[in-house]
C-alpha positions, -999 to +999 in steps of 0.1 A: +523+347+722+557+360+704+569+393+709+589+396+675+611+424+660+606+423+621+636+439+600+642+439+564+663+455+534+644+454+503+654+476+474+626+470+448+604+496+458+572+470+444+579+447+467+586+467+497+556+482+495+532+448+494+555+439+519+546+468+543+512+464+538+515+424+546+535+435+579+508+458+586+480+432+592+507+412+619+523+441+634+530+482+640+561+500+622+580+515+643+609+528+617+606+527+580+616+488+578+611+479+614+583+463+627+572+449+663+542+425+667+526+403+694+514+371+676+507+336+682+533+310+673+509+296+641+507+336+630+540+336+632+546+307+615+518+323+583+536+354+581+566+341+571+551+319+544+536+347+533+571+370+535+588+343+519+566+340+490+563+378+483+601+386+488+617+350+472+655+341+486+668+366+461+648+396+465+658+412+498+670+402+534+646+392+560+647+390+600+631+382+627+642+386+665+624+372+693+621+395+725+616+381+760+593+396+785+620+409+807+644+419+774+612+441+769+614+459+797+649+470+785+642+487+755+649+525+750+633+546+727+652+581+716+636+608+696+603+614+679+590+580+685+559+567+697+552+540+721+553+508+704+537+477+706+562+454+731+568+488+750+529+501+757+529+459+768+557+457+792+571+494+800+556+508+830 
């Protein structure tokens, strides 16, 4: 499985929104265009189809960081936030 960090800056406010809901069914926000996600390498490989279809090269910027197990353990949250995926996973 990928632990992935999904960003993205996407001004038509159409778009953003089918594109939050497509997130959605791969992974958790966890800021208003952030999203983390466990998934398998051929998930992976369909959400970004499926990204790239909806959002088009000209549309918006995409992307996509791959976290390591121990990089996880490394991650600080500040504020009102709540326990994300890769954190509830790896923080102890």
């Amino acid at each position: 499985m990928k632990k992935i960090v999904i960003m993205y800056d996407i001004s038509d406010n159409r778009t953003r929104t089918r594109l939050f809901k497509l997130l959605k069914r791969y992974g958790e926000p966890v800021q208003l265009s952030i999203f983390e996600a466990i998934i398998s390498e051929a998930q992976f490989a369909e959400m970004r189809g499926e990204v790239t279809r909806l959002v088009g090269s000209d549309a918006g910027r995409m992307r996509y960081y791959e976290i390591c197990r121990d990089c996880s353990r490394d991650i600080v949250v500040f504020g009102q936030a709540r326990t994300t995926v890769l954190a509830s996973i790896y923080i102890a």
